[in-house]
Structure formats: C-alpha cells, structure tokens
PLY file of the C-alpha trace (Angstrom):
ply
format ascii 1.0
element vertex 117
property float x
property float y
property float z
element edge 116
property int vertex1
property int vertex2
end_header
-12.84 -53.87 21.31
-9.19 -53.60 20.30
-7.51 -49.99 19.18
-7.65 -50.91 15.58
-11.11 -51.74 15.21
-12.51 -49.44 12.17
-15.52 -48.75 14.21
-14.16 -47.42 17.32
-13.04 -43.72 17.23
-9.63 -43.35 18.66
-9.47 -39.25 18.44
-11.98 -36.57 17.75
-11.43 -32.84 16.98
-14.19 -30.31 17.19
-12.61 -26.93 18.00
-15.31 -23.95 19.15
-16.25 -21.90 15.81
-15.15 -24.78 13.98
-17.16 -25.79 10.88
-16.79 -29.53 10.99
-15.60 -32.21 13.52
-12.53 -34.56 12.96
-12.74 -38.57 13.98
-9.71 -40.57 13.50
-11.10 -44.40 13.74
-9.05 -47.24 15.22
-8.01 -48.05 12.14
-5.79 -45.07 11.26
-8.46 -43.02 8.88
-9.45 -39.74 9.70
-12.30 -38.61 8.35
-13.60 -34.24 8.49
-17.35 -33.87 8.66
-18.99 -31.12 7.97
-21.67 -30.16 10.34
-24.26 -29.46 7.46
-23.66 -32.90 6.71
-24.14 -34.06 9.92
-27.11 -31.88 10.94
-28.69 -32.63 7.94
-28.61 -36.48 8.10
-29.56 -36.22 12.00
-30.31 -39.72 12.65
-33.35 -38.64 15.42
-36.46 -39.86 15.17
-37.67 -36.38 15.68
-35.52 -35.99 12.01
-36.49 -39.29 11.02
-39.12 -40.24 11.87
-39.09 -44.14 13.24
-37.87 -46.51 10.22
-36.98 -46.59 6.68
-34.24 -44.55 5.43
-32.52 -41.33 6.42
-33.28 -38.36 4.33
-31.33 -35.01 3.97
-33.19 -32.05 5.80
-32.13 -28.66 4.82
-30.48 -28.19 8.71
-31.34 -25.30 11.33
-27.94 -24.34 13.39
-24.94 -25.56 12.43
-23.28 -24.32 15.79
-22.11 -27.77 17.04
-21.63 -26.99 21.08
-22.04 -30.23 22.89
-20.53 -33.58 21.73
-21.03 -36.53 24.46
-19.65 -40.17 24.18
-22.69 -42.63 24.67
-21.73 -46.06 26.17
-19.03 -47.81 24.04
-21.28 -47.09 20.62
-22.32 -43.59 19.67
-21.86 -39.72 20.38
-24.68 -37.63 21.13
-23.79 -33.88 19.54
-26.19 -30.50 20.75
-26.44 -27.95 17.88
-26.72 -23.60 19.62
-30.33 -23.93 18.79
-30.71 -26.61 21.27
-31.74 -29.73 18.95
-29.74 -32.41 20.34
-31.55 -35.66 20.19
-29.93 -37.25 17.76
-27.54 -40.27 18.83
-24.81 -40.82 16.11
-23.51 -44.38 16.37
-20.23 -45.30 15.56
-21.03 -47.04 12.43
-23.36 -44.37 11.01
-20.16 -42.14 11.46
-17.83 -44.39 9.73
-20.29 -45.23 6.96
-20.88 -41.16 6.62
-17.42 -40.48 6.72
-16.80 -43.48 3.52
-19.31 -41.69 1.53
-18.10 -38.56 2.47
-14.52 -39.93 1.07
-16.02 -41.53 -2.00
-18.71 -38.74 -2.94
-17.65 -35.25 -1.04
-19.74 -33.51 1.10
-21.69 -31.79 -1.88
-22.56 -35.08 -3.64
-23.21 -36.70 -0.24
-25.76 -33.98 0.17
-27.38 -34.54 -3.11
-27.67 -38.27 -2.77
-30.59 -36.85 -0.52
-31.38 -40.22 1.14
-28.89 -43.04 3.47
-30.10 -46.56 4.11
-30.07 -46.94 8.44
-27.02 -48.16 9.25
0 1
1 2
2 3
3 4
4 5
5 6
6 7
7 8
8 9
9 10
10 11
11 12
12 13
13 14
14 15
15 16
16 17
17 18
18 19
19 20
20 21
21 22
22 23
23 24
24 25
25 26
26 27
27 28
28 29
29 30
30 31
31 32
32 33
33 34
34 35
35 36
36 37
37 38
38 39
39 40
40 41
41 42
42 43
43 44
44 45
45 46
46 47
47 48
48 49
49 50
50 51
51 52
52 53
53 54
54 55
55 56
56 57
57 58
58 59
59 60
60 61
61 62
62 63
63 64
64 65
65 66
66 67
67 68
68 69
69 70
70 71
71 72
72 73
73 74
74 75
75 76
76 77
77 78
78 79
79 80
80 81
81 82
82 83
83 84
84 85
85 86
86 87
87 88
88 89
89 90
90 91
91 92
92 93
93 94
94 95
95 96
96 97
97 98
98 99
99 100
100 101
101 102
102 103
103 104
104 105
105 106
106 107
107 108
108 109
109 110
110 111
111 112
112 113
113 114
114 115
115 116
C-alpha cells in the first residue's frame, strides 16, 4: 500500500499518562481518540460478542499501556487492568476517528451502537 492510502496510519502518538492516542493516516488527517472512546467501542468478541453491531460499554481502565502493530491491518492496544484482546483494524480506526470528527467524542458516545466495519 502506498503512503497516502487513507487507511494506512503513517504516525501514532500515545504518550504515558496520556488521555487519548494520536493517528495521522496516509492521507494527511490526524485524528485524537480518546481512550473512553476507544475502550468503550472495544471491538473484542469478549466486548462484542461474535456478530452484529458494536455497542458502547461503559469501559473499565482507561490506562492505555501497550499498543502493538498487527500485520499490515490493525493495532492491538492493552488497557493497566490487563484487558487487551481487542484487535483495532485500520479501518475501524479511520471510520472511529470520521465520526469522531463529524459527531465529537460525547455524541459518538451517545450514538451507543457502530455497524462492524
């Protein structure tokens, strides 16, 4: 995939005590998300469940501590409290980090429920 492709990541920014993580995508956006946001749309299966949509769940830690780049398509992140089972592809991400953009992370939050991406 070329540098400019919108669904590759080209930086990311989480700093230690930080209360969101940074992604600038190929294509030059940058996008912040908060890690209530992305705790509480976890993607797992554990979160989940195995199909269907993905539903806000009031989130445990928000103590992001481990973030790990899996194959050419998603990050893995590892809250404090040890949940880290949740594989965040690319274009969940950038689709988060649009309706982050279009409804902020409070009416993101209310929306209460993301078609799987």
């Amino acid at each position: 995939m070329a540098e400019t492709d919108p669904l590759v990541p080209r930086a990311l920014r989480a700093p230690h005590g930080a209360t969101e993580m940074e992604i600038t995508w190929g294509d030059g956006r940058k996008y912040a998300y908060p890690h209530r946001i992305l705790r509480g749309y976890c993607p797992c299966a554990g979160c989940q469940g195995h199909g269907g949509s993905i539903d806000f769940q009031v989130p445990g830690n928000l103590e992001l501590r481990e973030i790990e780049k899996v194959g050419n398509y998603a990050l893995s992140l590892v809250w404090a409290d040890g949940h880290g089972s949740g594989i965040y592809s690319f274009r969940f991400l950038r689709r988060l980090g649009d309706l982050l953009d279009e409804h902020g992370a409070a009416g993101l939050e209310a929306l209460g429920t993301l078609p799987r991406i």
